[in-house]
C-alpha positions in Angstrom: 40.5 -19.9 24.6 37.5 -22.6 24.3 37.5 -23.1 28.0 37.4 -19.4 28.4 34.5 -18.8 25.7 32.7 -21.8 27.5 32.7 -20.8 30.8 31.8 -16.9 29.7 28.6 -19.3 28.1 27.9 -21.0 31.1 27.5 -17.6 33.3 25.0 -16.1 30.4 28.5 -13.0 30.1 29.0 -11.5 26.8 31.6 -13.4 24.3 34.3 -12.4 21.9 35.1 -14.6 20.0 37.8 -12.9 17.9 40.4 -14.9 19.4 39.2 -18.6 18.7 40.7 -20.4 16.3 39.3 -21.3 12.6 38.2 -25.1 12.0 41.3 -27.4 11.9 42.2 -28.4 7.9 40.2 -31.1 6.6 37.5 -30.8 9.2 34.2 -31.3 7.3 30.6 -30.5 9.2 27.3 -29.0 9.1 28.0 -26.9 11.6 31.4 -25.4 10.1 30.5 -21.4 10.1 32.6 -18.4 10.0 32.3 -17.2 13.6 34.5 -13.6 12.7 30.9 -12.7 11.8 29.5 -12.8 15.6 32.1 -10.5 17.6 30.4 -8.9 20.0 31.4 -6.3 21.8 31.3 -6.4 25.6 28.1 -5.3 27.3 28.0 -2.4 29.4 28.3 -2.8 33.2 25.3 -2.5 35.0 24.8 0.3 36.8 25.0 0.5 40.7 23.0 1.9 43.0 25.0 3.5 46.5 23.0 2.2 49.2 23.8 4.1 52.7 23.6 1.7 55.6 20.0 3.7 56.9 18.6 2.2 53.8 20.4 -0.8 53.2 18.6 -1.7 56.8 15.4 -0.3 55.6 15.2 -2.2 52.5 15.7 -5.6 54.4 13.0 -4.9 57.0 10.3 -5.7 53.9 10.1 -5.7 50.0 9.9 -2.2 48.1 12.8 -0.2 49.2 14.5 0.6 46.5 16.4 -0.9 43.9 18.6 -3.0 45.4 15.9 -5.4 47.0 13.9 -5.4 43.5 16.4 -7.7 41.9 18.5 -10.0 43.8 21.9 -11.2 42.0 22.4 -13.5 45.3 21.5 -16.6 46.7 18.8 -18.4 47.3 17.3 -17.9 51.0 17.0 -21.9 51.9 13.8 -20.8 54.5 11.8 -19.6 51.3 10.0 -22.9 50.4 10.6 -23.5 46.2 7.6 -22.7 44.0 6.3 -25.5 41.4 4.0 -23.2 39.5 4.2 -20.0 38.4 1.5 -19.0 40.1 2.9 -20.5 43.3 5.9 -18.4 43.0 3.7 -15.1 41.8 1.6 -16.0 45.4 4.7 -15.9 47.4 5.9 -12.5 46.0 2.9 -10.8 46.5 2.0 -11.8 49.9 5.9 -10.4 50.5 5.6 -7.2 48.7 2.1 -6.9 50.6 3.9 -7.3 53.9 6.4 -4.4 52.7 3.8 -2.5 52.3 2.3 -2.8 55.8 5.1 -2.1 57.1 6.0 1.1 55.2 3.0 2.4 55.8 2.8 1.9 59.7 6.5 3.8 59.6 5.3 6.4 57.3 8.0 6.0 54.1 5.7 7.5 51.5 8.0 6.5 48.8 8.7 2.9 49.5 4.7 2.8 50.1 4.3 4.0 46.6 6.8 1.7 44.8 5.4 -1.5 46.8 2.1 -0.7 45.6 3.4 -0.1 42.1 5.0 -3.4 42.3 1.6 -5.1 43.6 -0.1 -4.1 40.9 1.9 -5.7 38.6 1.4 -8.8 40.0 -1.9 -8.8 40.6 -2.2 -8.8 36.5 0.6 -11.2 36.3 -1.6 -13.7 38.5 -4.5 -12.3 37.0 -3.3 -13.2 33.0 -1.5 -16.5 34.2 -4.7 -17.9 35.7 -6.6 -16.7 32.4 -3.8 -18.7 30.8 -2.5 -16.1 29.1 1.5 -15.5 28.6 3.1 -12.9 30.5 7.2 -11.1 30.5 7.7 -12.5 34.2 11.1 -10.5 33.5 9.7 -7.2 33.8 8.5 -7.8 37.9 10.9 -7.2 40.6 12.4 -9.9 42.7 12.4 -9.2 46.5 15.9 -10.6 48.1 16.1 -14.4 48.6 13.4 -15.9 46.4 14.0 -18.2 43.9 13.0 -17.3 39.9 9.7 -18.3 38.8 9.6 -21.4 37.2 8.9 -22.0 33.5 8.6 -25.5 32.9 11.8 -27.0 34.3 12.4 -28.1 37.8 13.4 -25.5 40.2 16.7 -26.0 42.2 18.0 -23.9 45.1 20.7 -21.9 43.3 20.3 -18.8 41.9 19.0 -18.8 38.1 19.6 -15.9 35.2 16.7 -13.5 34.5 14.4 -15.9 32.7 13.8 -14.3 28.7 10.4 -13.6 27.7 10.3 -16.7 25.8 10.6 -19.0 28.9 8.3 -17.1 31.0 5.2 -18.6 29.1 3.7 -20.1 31.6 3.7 -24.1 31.5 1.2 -25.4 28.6 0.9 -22.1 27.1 1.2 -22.2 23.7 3.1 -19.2 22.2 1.1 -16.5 20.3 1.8 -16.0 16.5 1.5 -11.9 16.2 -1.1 -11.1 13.6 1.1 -9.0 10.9 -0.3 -5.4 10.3 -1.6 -3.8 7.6 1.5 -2.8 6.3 3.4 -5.7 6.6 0.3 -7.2 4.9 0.8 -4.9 2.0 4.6 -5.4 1.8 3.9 -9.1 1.4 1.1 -8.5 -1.1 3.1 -6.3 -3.4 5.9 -8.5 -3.6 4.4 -11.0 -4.4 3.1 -9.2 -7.3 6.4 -8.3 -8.3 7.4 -11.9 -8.3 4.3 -12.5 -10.3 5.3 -10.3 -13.3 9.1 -11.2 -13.3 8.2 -14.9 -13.6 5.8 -14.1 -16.9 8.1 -11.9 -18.2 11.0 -15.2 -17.8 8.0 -17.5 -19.6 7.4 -15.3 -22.1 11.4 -14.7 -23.1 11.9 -18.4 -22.9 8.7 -18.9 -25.6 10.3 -15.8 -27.5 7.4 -13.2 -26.9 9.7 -10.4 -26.3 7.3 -7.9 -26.9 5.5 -9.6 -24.1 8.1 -10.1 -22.0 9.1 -6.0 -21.9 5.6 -5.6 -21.2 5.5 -7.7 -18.1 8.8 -6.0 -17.1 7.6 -2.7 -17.3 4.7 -3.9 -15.1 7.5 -5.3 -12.7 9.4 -1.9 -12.3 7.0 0.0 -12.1 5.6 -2.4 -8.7 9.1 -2.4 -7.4 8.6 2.1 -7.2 5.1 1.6 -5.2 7.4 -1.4 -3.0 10.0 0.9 -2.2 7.3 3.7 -1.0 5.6 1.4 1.0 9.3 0.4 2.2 9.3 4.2 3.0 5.9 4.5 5.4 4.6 6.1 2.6 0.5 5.2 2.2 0.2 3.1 -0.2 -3.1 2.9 -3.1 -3.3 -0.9 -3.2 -5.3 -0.3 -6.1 -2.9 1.1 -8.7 -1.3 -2.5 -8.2 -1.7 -3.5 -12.3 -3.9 -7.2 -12.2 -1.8 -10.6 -12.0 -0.5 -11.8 -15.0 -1.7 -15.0 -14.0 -5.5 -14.8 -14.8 -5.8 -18.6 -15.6 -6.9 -19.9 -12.0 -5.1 -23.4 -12.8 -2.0 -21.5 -12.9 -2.2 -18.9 -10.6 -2.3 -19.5 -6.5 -5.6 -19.6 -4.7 -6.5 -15.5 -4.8 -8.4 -14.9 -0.9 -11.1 -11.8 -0.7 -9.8 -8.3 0.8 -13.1 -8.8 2.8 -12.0 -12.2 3.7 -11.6 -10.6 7.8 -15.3 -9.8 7.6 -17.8 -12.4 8.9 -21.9 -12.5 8.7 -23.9 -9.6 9.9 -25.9 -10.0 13.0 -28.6 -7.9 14.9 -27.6 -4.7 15.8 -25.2 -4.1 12.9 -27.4 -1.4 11.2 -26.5 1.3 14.0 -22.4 0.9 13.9 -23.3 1.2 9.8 -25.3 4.3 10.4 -22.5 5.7 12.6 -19.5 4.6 9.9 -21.1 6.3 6.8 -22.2 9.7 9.2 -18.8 10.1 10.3 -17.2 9.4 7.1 -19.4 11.4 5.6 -18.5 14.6 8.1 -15.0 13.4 7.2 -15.8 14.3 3.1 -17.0 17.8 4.0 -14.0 19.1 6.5 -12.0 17.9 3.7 -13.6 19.3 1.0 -14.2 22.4 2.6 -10.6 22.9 3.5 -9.3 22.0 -0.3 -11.6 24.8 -1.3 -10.4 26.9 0.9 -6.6 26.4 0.2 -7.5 26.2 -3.7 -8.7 30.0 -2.9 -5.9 31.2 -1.2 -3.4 29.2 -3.6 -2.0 26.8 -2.0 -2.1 24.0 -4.3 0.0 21.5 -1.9 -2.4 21.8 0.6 -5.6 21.7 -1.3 -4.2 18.5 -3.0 -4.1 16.5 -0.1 -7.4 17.6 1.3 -8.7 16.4 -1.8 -6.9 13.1 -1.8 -8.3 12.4 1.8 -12.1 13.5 0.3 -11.1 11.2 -2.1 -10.3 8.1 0.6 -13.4 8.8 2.9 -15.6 9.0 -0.5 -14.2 5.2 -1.1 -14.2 4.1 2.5 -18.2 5.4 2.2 -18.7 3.6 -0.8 -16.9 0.7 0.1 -19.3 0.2 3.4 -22.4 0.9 1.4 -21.1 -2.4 -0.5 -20.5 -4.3 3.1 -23.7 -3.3 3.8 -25.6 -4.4 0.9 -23.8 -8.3 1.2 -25.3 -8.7 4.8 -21.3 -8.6 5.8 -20.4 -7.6 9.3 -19.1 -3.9 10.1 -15.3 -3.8 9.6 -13.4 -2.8 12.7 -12.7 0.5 13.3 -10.4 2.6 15.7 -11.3 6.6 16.2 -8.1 8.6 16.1 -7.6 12.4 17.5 -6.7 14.5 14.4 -5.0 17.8 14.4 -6.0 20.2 11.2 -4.6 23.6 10.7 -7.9 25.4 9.1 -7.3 28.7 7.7 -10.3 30.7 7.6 -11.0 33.3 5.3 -14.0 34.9 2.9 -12.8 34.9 -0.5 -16.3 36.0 -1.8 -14.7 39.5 -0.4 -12.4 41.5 -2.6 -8.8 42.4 -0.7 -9.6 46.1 -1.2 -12.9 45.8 0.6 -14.6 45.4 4.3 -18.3 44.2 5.0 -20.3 45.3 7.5 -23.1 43.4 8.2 -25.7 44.9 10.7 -28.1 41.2 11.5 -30.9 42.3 14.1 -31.8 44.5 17.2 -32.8 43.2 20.5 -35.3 44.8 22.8 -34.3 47.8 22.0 -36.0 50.6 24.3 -38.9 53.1 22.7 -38.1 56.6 22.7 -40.0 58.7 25.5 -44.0 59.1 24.7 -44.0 56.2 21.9 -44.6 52.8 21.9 -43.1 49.1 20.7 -46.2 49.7 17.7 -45.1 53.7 17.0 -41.2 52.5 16.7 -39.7 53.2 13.0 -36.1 52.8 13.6 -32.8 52.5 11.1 -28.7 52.2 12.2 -26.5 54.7 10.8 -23.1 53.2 10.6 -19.7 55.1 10.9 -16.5 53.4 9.7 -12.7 55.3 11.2 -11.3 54.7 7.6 -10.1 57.0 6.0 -9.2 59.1 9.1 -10.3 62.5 7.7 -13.6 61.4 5.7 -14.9 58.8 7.4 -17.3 56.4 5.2 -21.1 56.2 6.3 -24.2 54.3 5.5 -28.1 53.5 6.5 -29.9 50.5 7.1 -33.9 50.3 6.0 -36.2 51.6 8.4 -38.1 48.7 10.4 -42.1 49.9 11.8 -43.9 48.4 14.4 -40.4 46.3 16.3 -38.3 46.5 18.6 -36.4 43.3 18.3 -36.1 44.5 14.4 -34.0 41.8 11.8 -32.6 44.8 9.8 -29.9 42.4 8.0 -28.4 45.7 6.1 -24.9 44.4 4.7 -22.6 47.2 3.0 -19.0 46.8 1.2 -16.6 49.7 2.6 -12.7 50.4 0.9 -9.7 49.8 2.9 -6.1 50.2 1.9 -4.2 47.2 3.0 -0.8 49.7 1.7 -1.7 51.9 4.0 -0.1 49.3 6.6 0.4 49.9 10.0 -1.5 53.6 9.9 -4.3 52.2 9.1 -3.9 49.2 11.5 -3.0 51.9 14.5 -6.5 53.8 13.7 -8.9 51.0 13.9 -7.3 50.3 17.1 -8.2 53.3 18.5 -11.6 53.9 17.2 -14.5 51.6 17.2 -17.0 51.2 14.9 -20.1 53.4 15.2 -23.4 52.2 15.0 -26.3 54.9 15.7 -29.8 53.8 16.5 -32.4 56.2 15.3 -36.1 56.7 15.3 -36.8 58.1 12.4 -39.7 60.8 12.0 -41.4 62.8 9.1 -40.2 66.8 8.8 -38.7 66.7 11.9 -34.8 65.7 13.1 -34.7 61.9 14.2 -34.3 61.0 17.7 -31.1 59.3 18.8 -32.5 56.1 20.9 -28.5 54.7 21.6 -25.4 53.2 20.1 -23.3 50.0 19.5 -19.5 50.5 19.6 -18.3 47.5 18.0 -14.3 47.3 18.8 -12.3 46.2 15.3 -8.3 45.6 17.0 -9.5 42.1 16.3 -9.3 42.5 12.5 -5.7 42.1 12.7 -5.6 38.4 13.1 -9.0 37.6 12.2 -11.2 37.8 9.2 -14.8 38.0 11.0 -16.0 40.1 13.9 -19.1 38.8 15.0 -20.5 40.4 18.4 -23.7 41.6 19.9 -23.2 44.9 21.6 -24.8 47.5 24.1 -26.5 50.2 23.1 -25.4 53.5 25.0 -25.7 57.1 25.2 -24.3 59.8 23.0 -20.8 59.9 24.8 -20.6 56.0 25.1 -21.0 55.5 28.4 -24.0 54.7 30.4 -26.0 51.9 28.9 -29.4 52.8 27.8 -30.9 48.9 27.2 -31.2 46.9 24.1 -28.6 45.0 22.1 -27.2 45.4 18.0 -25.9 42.3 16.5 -23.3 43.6 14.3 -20.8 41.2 11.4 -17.5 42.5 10.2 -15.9 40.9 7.3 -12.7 40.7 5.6 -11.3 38.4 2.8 -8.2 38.2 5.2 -7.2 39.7 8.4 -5.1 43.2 8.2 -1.8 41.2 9.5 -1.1 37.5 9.5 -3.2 34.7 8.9 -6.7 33.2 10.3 -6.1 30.4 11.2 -7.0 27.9 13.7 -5.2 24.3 14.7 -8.9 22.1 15.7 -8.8 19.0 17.0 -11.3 16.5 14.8 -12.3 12.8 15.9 -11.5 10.3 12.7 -12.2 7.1 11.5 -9.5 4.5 10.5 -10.2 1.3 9.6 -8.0 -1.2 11.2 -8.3 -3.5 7.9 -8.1 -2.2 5.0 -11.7 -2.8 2.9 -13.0 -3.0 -0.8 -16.7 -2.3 -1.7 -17.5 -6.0 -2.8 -15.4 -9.5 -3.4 -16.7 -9.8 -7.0 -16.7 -6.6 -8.6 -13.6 -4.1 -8.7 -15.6 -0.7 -7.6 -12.1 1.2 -8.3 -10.0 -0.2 -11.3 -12.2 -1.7 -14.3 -10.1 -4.7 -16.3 -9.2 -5.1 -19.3 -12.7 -6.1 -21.3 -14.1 -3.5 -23.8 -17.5 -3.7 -25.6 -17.7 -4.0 -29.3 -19.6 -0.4 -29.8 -19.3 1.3 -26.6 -15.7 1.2 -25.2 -17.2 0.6 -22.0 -14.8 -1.2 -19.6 -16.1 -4.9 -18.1 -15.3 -4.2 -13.7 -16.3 -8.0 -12.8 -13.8 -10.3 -11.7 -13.3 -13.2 -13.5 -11.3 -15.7 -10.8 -14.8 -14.4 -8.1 -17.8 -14.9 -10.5 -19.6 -17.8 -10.5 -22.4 -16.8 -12.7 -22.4 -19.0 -16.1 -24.2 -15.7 -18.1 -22.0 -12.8 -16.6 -19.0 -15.1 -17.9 -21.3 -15.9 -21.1 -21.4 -12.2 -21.3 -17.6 -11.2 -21.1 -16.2 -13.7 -23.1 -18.6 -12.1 -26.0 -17.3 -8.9 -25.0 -13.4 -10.2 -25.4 -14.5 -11.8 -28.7 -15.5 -8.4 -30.2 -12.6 -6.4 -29.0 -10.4 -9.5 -30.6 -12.0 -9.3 -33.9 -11.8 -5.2 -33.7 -8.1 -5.8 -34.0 -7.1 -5.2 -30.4 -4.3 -7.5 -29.6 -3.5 -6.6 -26.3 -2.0 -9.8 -24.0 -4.3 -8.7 -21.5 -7.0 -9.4 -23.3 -6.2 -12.7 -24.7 -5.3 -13.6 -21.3 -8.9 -12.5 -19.9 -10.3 -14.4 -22.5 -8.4 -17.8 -21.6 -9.2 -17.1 -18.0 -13.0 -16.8 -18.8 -12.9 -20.2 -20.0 -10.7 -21.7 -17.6 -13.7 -20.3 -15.0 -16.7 -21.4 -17.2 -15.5 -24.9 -17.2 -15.1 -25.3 -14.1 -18.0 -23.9 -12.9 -20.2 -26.6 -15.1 -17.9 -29.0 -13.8 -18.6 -28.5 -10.4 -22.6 -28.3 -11.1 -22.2 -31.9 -11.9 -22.4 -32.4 -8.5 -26.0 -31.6 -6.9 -24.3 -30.7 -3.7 -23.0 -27.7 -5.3 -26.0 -26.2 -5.9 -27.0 -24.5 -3.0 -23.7 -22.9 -3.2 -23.8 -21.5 -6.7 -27.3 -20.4 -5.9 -25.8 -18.1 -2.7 -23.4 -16.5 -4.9 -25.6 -15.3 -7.5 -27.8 -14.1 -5.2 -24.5 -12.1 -3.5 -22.8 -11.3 -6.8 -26.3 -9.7 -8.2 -26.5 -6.8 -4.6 -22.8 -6.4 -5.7 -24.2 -5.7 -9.3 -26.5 -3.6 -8.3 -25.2 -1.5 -5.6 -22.1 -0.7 -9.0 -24.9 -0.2 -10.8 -26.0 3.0 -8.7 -23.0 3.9 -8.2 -22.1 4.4 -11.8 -25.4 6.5 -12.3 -24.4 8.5 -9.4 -20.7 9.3 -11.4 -22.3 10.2 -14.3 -21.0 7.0 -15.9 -24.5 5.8 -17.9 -22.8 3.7 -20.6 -20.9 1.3 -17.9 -24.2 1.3 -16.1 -26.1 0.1 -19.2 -23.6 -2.6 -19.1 -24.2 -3.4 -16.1 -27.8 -3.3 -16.1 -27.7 -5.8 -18.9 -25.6 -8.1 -17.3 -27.3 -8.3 -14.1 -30.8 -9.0 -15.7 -29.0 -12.1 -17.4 -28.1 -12.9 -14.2 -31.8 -13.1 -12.8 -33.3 -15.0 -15.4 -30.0 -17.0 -14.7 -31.1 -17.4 -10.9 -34.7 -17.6 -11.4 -34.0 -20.4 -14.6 -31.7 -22.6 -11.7 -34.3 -22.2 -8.4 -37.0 -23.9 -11.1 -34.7 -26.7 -11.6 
């Protein structure tokens, strides 16, 4: 059974190892396993091509004749000299599949021209990324009959040698590439480590006997483990309702990197891909919006909902770059994806019972006989075919002295929608009438022509909008000029209006927060002593001695107000964890230049929130913040004097 099991190893076939034997009593080593846990079951036999004699001949005249030269199971050809490269052995293949090439082309096989050239493209990049010294799959290209595998490091010999594995095709000295994990994995990884954040406290804080504060980081814990298993899911995930780390002492906790940590300096040229971002993001916000408002009219809440949470993404993303922009940070990287939206049009302004007619402007529109463009005084009489026996009728103004006239007349008619398909059947068949006439004191007007706008259209649309030629009395013969003409309804007579559109949009291939030292999204945990107004620095990324001088005040008042929230005792310790060892690293004059550099970047941050809150509406936080960044000038200006 071993020798078996061996020599099924030694010819790379499939194993089952159900029949060996367990380890003999006794038998002690590292490498005892239970092996019942790797039967395999056999591998499906490859499938076979039937080759007729015509092109079993054919395909050895010259590579690229069909499948049976494109991988050889046989032996070595001895004539073929053995490559010691990889790029030797990719040479010899192409100058062979080249040569097939020729020759199918000089006896006209199309096909086998077609699949050599396929083939020589591929090798032309294999040679192409193995002289770059990049790794390439050599197991995905063709073999023609008789050539010896590529080699991968170790010594070719003359007999034939298993499909090398992507992992020994790496050409020699190559070093293997370590994939860069995605976004999502990134996120998996972040929120777990979260998770194992809180359990951890919560275990501290039963062993000290803080129970009360051991539920409390446990609640914290299940509630990351619902947002884990979406994220497990493929659902999006809002990295910020991820509550802080329990861990807000930086000599405890592990070394916290930036979100923006992917973003290097700005250089020249960066201010146009910013102007591009924040337009497109900002057309992003309005298509959103405007579709929300438009499903929060018709009543489709679902819908409307998630237009307004993407409005809601694109009004971060926007607010987010504005911060890149103002920390002289490099543009994030961005892809432009081809979006489908369904956009249901409609004019809610419009009761259901009601159709608007809208007559906008004439053009050119000829002068009766014996008058002129300055004699012209001319109105449109408008018919509507509903109701069948009365139908309704109404004027425009009367324009002088024009005959290009902007009479923008608009008029709200009745419809029955209950009247159904009758009603339907006669706006089909007649058109709406609009009359042209010049109008003229104690005598009957003169008819100058007439528009015939058509309305079968109403039944799946909402809006008519055409510009129409004016002909005679019968509707015939054209007489020159054109009538602009609108027809509105709040929703078309059958169906809905809507219309599947195709929109370019911008995703971020990392995700990107608005600044590294101030949370633009979730404020913490500080309160002030009079105006409730949450603290949104972060205290593990601030390096200024008076912003830290300034929350630790603010933690002290919420203490003595008789708040005893964990949180806040724990912000409190971590504010001076951070003030001691900022003074302990301005011992050192070399530091200085640094801490300089980031109050200079944490007071852009302070005052790009700052704006931000007055744009929200928010005037108390931004009075807090107003204060605090003032402290941090005379901070900044107090330390360049030094």
């Amino acid at each position: 059974q071993f020798e078996h099991a061996l020599k099924s190893l030694d010819s790379n076939q499939p194993l089952d190892l159900r029949g060996i034997p367990p380890p003999p009593p006794g038998f002690s080593s590292k490498y005892n396993i239970d092996i019942s846990q790797y039967n395999t079951q056999p591998r499906p036999p490859p499938t076979t091509t039937t080759v007729s004699p015509q092109s079993s001949v054919s395909s050895q005249s010259g590579p690229g004749g069909g499948d049976a030269q494109e991988e050889d199971e046989g032996g070595v050809d001895p004539s073929i000299p053995l490559p010691k490269t990889p790029l030797e052995a990719l040479q010899q293949r192409l100058e062979k599949y080249r040569e097939g090439l020729k020759n199918a082309q000089e006896k006209g096989e199309t096909s086998r021209a077609r699949r050599s050239t396929r083939i020589i493209k591929q090798y032309e990049t294999a040679i192409k990324m193995t002289k770059a010294g990049k790794p390439y799959d050599f197991s995905e290209l063709p073999t023609p009959p008789g050539y010896p595998p590529i080699p991968t490091g170790s010594r070719p010999t003359g007999t034939s040698q298993p499909r090398p594995n992507p992992v020994q095709s790496l050409p020699v000295g190559v070093p293997a590439i370590k994939l860069k994990p995605s976004v999502s994995d990134r996120q998996l990884q972040a929120i777990q480590e979260r998770g194992a954040e809180f359990q951890q406290a919560a275990r501290q804080a039963k062993a000290k006997g803080d129970r009360d504060k051991a539920l409390m980081y446990l609640r914290y814990y299940k509630s990351i483990q619902q947002i884990l298993q979406a994220a497990e899911g493929g659902l999006p995930v809002d990295m910020t309702q991820l509550p802080p780390s329990p861990f807000g002492d930086p000599s405890k906790a592990g070394p916290t990197k930036s979100i923006l940590s992917h973003l290097g300096p700005a250089k020249e040229g960066d201010d146009k891909t910013f102007d591009l971002i924040e337009q497109q993001l900002q057309e992003q916000i309005e298509v959103c919006t405007s579709n929300a408002d438009i499903y929060q009219q018709l009543g489709n809440i679902a819908a409307s909902s998630q237009h307004k949470n993407m409005a809601d993404q694109c009004q971060r993303d926007l607010l987010a770059i504005k911060g890149i922009r103002s920390q002289d940070l490099a543009p994030p990287k961005f892809t432009m994806e081809l979006r489908e939206f369904a956009i249901v049009h409609s004019n809610p302004g419009i009761s259901d019972k009601k159709i608007e007619i809208e007559i906008t402007r004439g053009i050119t529109i000829p002068a009766p006989s014996g008058l002129t463009e300055s004699d012209m005084n001319i109105y449109v009489e408008v018919e509507f075919p509903w109701p069948q026996d009365s139908n309704q009728k109404f004027e425009t103004d009367s324009i002088k002295g024009s005959s290009s006239p902007q009479f923008n007349g608009k008029e709200l008619l009745d419809i029955d929608r209950k009247a159904g398909r009758s009603m339907l059947r006669i706006l089909k068949r007649h058109p709406l009438k609009c009359g042209i006439y010049q109008r003229r004191t104690l005598r009957k007007d003169i008819f100058i022509g007439q528009a015939l706008v058509p309305l079968e259209s109403l039944e799946t649309k909402c809006e008519v909008h055409v510009t129409e030629d004016l002909k005679d009395e019968k509707g015939r013969k054209p007489v020159g000029g054109k009538l602009e003409v609108f027809v509105r309804l709040r929703e078309p007579l059958s169906g809905r209006d809507q219309e599947v559109k195709k929109q370019k949009w911008l995703v971020f291939q990392e995700p990107i927060a608005t600044e590294p030292s101030v949370s633009m999204l979730r404020p913490t945990a500080g309160t002030t002593g009079s105006g409730g107004v949450t603290s949104p620095i972060k205290i593990e990324q601030t390096t200024s001695l008076e912003a830290l001088k300034l929350e630790l005040s603010i933690v002290q008042s919420a203490l003595k107000a008789g708040k005893k929230d964990p949180s806040i005792i724990q912000r409190g310790q971590a504010i001076q964890s951070r003030t001691k060892l900022i003074k302990q690293k301005l011992q050192d004059p070399s530091y200085k230049r640094e801490y300089l550099t980031a109050i200079t970047r944490e007071l852009k941050a302070e005052k790009v929130f700052e704006q931000q809150l007055v744009q929200a509406g928010r005037t108390g936080e931004a009075k807090v913040v107003q204060g605090r960044r003032r402290m941090m000038e005379n901070e900044l200006s107090k330390a360049q004097k030094k």
